[in-house]
C-alpha positions as CSV (number, residue, x, y, z in Angstrom):
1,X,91.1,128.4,144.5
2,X,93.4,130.1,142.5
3,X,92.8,132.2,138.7
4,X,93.9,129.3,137.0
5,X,91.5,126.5,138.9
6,X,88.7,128.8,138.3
7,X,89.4,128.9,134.8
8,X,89.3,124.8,134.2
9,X,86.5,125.0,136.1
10,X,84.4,127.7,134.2
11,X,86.4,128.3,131.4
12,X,85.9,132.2,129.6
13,X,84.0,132.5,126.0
14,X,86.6,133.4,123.7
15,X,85.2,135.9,121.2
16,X,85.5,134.3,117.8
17,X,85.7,130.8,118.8
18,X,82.8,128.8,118.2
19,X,82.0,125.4,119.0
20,X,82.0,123.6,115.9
21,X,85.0,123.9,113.3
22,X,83.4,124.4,109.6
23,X,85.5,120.9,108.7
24,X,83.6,118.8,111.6
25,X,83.3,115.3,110.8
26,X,86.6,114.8,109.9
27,X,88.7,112.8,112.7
28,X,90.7,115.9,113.9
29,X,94.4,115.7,115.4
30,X,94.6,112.0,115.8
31,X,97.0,111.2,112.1
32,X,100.5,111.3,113.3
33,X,104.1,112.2,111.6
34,X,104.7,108.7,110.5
35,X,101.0,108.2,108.6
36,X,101.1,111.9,107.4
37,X,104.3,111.2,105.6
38,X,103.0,108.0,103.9
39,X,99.9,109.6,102.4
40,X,102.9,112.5,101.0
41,X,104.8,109.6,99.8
42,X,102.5,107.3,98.6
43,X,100.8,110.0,96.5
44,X,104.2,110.5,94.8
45,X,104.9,106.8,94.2
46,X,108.2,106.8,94.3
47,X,108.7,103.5,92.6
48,X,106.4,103.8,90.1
49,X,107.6,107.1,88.8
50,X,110.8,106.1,89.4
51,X,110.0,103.2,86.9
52,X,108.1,104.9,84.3
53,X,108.8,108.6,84.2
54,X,112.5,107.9,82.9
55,X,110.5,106.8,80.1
56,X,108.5,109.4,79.3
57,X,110.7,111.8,80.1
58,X,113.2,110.1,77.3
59,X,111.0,110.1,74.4
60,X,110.3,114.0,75.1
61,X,114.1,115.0,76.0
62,X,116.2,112.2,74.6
63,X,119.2,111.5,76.7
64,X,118.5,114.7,79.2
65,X,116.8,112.4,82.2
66,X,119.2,113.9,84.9
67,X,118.9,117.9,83.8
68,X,115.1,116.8,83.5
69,X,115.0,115.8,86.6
70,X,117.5,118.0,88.5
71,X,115.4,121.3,87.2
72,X,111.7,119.5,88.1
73,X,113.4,119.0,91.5
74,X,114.5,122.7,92.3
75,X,111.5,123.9,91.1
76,X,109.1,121.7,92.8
77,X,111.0,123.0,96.1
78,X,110.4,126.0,95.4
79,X,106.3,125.1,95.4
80,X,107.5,123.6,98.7
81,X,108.7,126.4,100.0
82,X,106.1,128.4,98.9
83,X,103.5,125.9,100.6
84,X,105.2,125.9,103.7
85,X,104.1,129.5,104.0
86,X,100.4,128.5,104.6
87,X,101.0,125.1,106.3
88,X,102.7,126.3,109.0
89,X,99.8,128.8,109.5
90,X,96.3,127.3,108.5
91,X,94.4,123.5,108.6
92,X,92.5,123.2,105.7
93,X,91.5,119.7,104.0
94,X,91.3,121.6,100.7
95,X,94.9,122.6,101.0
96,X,96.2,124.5,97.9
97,X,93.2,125.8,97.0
98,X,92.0,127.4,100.1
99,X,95.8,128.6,100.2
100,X,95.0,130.6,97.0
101,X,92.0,131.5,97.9
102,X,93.4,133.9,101.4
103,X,96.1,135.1,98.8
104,X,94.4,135.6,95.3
105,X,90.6,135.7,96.2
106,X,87.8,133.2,95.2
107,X,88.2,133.7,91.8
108,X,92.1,132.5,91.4
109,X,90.7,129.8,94.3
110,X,88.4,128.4,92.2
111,X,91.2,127.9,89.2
112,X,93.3,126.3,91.6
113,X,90.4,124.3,92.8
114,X,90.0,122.8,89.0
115,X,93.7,122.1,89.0
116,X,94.0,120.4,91.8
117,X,90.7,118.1,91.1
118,X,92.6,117.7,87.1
119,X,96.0,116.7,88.8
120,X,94.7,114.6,91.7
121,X,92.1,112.6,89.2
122,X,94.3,112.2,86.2
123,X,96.9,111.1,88.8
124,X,94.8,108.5,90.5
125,X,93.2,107.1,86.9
126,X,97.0,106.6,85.7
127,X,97.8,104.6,89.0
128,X,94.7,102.3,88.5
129,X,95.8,101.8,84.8
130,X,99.3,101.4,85.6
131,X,98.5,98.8,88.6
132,X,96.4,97.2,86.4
133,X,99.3,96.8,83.5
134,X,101.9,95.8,86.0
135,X,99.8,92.9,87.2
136,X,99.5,91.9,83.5
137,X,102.8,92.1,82.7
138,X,104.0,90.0,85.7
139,X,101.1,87.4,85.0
140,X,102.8,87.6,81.3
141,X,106.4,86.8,82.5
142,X,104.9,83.9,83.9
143,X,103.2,82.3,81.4
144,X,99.8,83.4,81.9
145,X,97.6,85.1,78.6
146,X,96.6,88.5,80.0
147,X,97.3,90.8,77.8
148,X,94.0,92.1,76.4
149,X,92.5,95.5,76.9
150,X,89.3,93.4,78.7
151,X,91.8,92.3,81.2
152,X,93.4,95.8,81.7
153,X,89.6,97.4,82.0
154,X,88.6,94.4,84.3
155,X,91.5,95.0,86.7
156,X,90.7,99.1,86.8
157,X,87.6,98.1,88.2
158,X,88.7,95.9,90.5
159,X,91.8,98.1,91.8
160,X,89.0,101.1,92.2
161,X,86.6,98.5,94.6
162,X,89.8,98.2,96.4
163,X,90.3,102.0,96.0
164,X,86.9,102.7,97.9
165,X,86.9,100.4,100.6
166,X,90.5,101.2,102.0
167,X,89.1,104.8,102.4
168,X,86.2,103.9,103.3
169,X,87.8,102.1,106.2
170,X,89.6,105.4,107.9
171,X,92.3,107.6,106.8
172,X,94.6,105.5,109.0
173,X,94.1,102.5,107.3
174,X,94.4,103.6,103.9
175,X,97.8,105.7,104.9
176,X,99.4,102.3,106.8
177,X,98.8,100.2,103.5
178,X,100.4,102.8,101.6
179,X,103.3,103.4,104.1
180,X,104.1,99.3,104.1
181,X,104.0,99.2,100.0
182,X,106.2,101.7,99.5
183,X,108.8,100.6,101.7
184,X,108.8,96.8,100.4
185,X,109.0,98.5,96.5
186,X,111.1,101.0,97.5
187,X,113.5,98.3,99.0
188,X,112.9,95.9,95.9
189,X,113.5,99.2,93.0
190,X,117.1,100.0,95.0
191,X,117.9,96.6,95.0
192,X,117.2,96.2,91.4
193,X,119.1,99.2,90.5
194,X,122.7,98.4,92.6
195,X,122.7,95.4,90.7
196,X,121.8,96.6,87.6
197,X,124.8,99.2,88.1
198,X,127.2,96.7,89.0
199,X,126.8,95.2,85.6
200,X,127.3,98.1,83.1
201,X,130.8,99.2,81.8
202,X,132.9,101.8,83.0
203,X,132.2,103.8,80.0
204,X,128.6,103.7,80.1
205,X,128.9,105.0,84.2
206,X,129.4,107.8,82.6
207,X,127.6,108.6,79.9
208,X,124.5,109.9,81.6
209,X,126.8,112.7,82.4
210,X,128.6,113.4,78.3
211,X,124.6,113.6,77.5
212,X,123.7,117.1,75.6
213,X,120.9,119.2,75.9
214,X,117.8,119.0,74.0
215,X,116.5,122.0,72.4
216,X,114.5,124.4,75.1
217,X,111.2,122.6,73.6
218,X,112.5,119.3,74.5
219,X,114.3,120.4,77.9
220,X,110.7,122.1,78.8
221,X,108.7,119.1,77.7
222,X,110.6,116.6,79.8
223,X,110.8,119.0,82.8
224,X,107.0,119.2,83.2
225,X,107.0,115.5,82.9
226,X,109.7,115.4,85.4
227,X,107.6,117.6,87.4
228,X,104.9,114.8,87.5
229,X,107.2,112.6,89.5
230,X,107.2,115.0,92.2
231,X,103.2,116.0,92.5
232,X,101.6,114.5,95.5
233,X,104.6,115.4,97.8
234,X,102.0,118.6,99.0
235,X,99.5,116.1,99.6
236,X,100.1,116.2,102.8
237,X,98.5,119.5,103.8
238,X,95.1,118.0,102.8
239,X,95.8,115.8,105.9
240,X,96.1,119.2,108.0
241,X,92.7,118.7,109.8
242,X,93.9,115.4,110.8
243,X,96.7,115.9,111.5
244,X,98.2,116.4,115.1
245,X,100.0,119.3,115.6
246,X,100.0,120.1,111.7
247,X,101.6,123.5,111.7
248,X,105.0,121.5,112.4
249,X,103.5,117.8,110.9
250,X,102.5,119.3,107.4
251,X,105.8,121.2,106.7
252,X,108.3,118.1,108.1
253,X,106.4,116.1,106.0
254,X,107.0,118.0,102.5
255,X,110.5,118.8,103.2
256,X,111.3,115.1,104.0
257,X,109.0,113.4,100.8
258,X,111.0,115.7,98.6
259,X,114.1,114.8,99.7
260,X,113.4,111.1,99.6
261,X,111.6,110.8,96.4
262,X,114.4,113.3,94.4
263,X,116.8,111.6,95.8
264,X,115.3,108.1,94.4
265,X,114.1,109.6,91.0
266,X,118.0,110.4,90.2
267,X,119.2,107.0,91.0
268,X,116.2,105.6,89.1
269,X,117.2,108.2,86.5
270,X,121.2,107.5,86.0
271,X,120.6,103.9,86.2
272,X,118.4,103.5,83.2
273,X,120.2,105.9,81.5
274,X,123.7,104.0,81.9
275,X,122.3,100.5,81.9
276,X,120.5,101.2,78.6
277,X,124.0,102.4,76.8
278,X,126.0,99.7,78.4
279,X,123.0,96.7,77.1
280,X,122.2,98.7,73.6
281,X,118.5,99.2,75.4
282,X,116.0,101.4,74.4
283,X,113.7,102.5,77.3
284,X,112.5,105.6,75.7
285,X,108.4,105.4,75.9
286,X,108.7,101.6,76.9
287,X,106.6,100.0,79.5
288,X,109.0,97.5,80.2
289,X,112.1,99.6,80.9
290,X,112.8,97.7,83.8
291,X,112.4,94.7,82.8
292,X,114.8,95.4,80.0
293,X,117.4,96.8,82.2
294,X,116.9,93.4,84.5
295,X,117.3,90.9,81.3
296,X,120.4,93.1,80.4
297,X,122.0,92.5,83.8
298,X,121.2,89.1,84.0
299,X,119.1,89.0,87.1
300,X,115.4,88.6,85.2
301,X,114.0,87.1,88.0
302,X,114.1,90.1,89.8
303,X,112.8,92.6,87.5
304,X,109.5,90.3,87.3
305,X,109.4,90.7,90.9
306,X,109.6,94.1,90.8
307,X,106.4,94.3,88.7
308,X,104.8,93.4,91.8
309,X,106.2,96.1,93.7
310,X,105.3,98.4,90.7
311,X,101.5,97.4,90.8
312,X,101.4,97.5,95.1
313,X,103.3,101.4,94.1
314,X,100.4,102.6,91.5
315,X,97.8,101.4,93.8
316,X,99.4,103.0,96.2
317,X,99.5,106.2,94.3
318,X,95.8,106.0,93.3
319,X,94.8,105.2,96.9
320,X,96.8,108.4,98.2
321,X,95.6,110.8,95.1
322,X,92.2,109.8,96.0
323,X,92.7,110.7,99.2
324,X,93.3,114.0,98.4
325,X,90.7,114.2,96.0
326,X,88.4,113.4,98.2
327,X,89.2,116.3,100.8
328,X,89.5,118.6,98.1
329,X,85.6,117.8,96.7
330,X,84.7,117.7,100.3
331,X,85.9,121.2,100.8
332,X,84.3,122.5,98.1
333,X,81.2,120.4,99.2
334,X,81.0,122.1,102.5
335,X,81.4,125.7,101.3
336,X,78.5,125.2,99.0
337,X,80.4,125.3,96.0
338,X,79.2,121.9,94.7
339,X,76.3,120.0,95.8
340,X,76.2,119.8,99.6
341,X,76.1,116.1,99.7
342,X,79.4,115.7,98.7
343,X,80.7,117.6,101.9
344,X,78.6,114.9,104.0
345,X,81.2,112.2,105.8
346,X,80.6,109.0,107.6
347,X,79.4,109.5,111.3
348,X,81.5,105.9,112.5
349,X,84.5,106.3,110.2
350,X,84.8,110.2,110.2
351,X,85.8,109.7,106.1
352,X,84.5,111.9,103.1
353,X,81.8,109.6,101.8
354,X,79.7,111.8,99.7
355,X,83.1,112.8,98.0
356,X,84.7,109.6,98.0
357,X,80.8,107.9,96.4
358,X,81.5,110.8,93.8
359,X,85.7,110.5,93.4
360,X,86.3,106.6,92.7
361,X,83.5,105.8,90.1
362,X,85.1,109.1,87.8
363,X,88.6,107.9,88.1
364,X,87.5,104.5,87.2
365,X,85.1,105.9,84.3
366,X,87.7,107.3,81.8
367,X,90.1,104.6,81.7
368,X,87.4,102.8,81.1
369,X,86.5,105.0,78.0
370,X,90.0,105.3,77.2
371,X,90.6,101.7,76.7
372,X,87.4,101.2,75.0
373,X,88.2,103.2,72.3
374,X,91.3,101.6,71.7
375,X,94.0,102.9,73.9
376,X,96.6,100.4,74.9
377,X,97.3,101.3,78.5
378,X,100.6,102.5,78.2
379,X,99.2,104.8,75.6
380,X,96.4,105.7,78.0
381,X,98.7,106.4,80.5
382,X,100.6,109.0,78.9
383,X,97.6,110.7,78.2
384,X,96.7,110.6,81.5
385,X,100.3,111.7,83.2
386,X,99.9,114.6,80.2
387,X,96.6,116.1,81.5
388,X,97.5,115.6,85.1
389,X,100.9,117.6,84.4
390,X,99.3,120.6,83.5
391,X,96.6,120.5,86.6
392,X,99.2,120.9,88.8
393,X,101.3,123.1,86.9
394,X,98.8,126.1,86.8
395,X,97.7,125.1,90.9
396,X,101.3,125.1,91.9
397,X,102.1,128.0,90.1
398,X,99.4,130.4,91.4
399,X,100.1,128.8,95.0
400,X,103.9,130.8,94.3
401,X,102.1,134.2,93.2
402,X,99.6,133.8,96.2
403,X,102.1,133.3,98.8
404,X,103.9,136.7,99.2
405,X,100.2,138.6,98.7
406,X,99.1,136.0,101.9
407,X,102.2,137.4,103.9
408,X,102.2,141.0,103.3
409,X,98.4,141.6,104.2
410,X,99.4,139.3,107.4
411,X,102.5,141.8,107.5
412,X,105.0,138.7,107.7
413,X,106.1,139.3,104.1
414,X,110.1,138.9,104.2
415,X,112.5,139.3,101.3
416,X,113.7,136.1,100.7
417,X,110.0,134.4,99.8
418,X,109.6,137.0,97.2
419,X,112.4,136.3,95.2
420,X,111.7,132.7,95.5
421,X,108.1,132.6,94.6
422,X,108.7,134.9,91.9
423,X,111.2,133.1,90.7
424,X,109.1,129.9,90.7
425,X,106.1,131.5,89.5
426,X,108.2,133.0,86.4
427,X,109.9,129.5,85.2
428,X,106.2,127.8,86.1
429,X,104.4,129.6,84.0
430,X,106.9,129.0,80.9
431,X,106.9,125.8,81.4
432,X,103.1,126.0,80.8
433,X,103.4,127.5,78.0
434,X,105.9,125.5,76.3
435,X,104.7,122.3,77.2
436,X,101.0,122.9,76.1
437,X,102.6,123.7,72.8
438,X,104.5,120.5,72.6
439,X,101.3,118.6,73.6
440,X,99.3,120.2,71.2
441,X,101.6,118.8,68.3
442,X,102.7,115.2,69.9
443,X,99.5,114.4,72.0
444,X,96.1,115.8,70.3
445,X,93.8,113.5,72.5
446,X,95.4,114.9,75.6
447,X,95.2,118.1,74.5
448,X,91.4,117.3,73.5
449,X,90.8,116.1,77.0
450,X,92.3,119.6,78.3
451,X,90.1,121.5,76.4
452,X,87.0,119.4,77.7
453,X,88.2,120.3,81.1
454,X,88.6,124.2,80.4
455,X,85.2,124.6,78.8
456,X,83.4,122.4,82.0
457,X,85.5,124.4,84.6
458,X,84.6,128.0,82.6
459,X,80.4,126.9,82.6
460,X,80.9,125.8,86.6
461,X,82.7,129.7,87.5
462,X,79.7,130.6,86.0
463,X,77.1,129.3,88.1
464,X,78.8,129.4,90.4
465,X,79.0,133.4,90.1
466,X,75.9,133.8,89.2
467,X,73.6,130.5,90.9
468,X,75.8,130.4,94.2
469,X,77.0,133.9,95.2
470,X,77.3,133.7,98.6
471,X,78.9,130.3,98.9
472,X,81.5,131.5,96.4
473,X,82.1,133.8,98.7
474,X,82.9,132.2,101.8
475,X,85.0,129.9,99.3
476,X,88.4,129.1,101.4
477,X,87.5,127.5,104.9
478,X,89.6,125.8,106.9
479,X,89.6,123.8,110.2
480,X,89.5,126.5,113.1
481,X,89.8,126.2,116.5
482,X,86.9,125.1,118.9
483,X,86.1,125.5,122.2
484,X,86.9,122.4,122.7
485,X,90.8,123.2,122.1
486,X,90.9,125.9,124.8
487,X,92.0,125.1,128.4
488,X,88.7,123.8,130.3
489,X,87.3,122.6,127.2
490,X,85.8,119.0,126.8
């Protein structure tokens, strides 16, 4: 019997390696490429941003979609890039986060934690709202009276049941119904847009192009919406316990959603632009910018369909924001952080369920509230898409100041990820700025909800500092090897 037969046979204990990883319960290494990169995309929702953010970006930039978009693009690769630093070296469901957290420290960990939970909830509520309108509107362009706020609230409630029992069912599930949405919509939304192109006039081809620039409020204001489009792609890395082989998994993954969805957001992006000079439309701030363009190209029929697509893409979005919800509040559950319950999952199903018990019912609350007090839902939707803009902004841009501390005390630090980080760090955080200035004159409730969120996240550091010491502490776990991984293990 030879060293290596001995070893199956009686395999060594490897100082450091326990037998139980501090994320156990989750289904490790069994998610593939394929389902990894559905949860990425369908957390981006490619269609539905590609539908709607034109319009929001519009009524904050005027005729500036493509530099909008363009700058959100470059800059949300930079986050990439600076992402892929602790992908392709750590597991950990709470992904940016516990990413800050080996950079920055527990402190900027926590700030990033509250982003994250701001973005990845705001995100998911404006899904269920915008599912919920784009049912109404098709059920409207068919003759069907649905247009009342009851409707809208009734359908939120109905799309978060849905919500819970997909992820309920397994990660696997949830990510496979995503995966098959997006590629129908995605297939519908391209069709829609060749056609729509092949209508407008040679002048109007290029006008997107003759547009000027706003002034630096406006081009700020519409970048950080344009940045919106693009949250979710990092998604992803909360899938790194899950994941098999994530090191290379998580990183493909990113690289690949970005690609894709910037790609589809400047199609989406020129074609409304043109189409709307070419018919004399107006899409800025319109809920029904597709359904313009398809009446102005003469192919109505399709743009109705497309509002099916739209809802199956915001459902899609909310089921894939939740997800990552989820593993963030389950994170934070198992490091003590919150309530310990909430980092309890589901023996059979190996899924969050104290988080996901916690997650759904608050992302189906405040639209709720929202429409209750009178909010149409596109109304509530901007809102929503506001608030959620500035989660991620502050969690993506202490992820770029983390990631070159992270590397030099690992003494991998290069160059080339300085600059870049910097650089995105830098134009992050005046974006920040800027666009919490614009919303604070052009969307007070949003603003409102904001501060809500500040003053809840300041009283939690506090207890948290002063209740929960030690589990602040050990704030930033990941999954770590078992014995189980090692040669000879079970």
């Amino acid at each position: 019997m030879n060293a290596l037969d001995r070893a199956i046979i009686d395999p060594p204990q490897v100082p450091g390696v326990g037998e139980r990883s501090p994320m156990a319960g989750l289904e490790r290494r069994t998610v593939g490429f394929v389902d990894v990169l559905a949860q990425s995309v369908g957390a981006t929702a490619p269609v539905a941003a590609a539908a709607t953010m034109p319009a929001l970006i519009a009524v904050r930039s005027g005729h500036s979609l493509l530099v909008c978009v363009v700058l959100a693009w470059a800059l949300v690769a930079g986050v990439g890039h600076a992402v892929g630093q602790f992908t392709r070296r750590m597991a950990a469901p709470g992904s940016l986060y516990t990413f800050v957290t080996k950079g920055l420290g527990p402190s900027a960990g926590y700030v990033t934690a509250l982003g994250q939970v701001v973005g990845y909830a705001f995100v998911a509520m404006f899904g269920l709202v915008g599912a919920a309108l784009s049912v109404q509107t098709f059920l409207g362009s068919a003759g069907v009276a649905a247009s009342s706020p009851m409707v809208t609230a009734m359908g939120v409630v109905v799309l978060g049941l849905v919500c819970f029992v997909v992820l309920r069912r397994g990660i696997r599930i949830s990510v496979r119904v995503t995966l098959v949405v997006e590629i129908v919509s995605v297939a519908a939304l391209l069709v829609l847009l060749v056609t729509v192109l092949s209508r407008v006039g040679a002048d109007a081809l290029t006008a997107p192009f003759r547009a000027g620039l706003p002034g630096p409020g406006g081009l700020v204001a519409g970048t950080a919406v344009a940045i919106t489009a693009f949250v979710g792609f990092e998604t992803a890395a909360s899938l790194g316990c899950e994941a098999a082989r994530p090191f290379l998994t998580v990183p493909r993954t990113m690289r690949w959603t970005l690609i894709v969805v910037g790609l589809t957001y400047l199609l989406s992006a020129y074609a409304q632009e043109a189409a709307g000079v070419s018919f004399g439309l107006h899409v800025a701030d319109n809920d029904i910018a597709l359904n313009l363009l398809s009446d102005g190209a003469g192919v109505p029929l399709l743009g109705r369909m497309l509002d099916l697509g739209l809802a199956a893409s915001f459902l899609a979005c909310a089921i894939a924001s939740s997800t990552a919800l989820a593993r963030v509040v389950f994170s934070l559950g198992r490091e003590g952080v919150l309530p310990r319950a909430v980092g309890l999952t589901d023996p059979l199903r190996s899924t969050p369920l104290g988080a996901l018990a916690v997650v759904v019912p608050a992302t189906v609350a405040l639209p709720l509230v929202l429409l209750a007090v009178g909010l149409s839902p596109w109304r509530a939707m901007s809102v929503l898409i506001v608030v959620s803009a500035v989660g991620y902004i502050v969690a993506y841009g202490l992820v770029a100041v983390a990631a070159p501390v992270f590397l030099r005390r690992i003494g991998e630090l290069t160059r080339s990820v300085v600059w870049a980080c910097g650089v995105v760090a830098v134009a992050l955080a005046g974006v920040l700025v800027v666009y919490i200035a614009v919303v604070a004159g052009t969307e007070p409730l949003a603003l409102a909800l904001l501060g809500v969120v500040v003053v809840a996240g300041a009283l939690g550091y506090l207890h948290v500092r002063v209740r929960r010491r030690e589990e602040f502490a050990r704030m930033g776990l990941f999954d770590e090897p078992t014995t189980d991984d090692l040669l000879g293990g079970q």
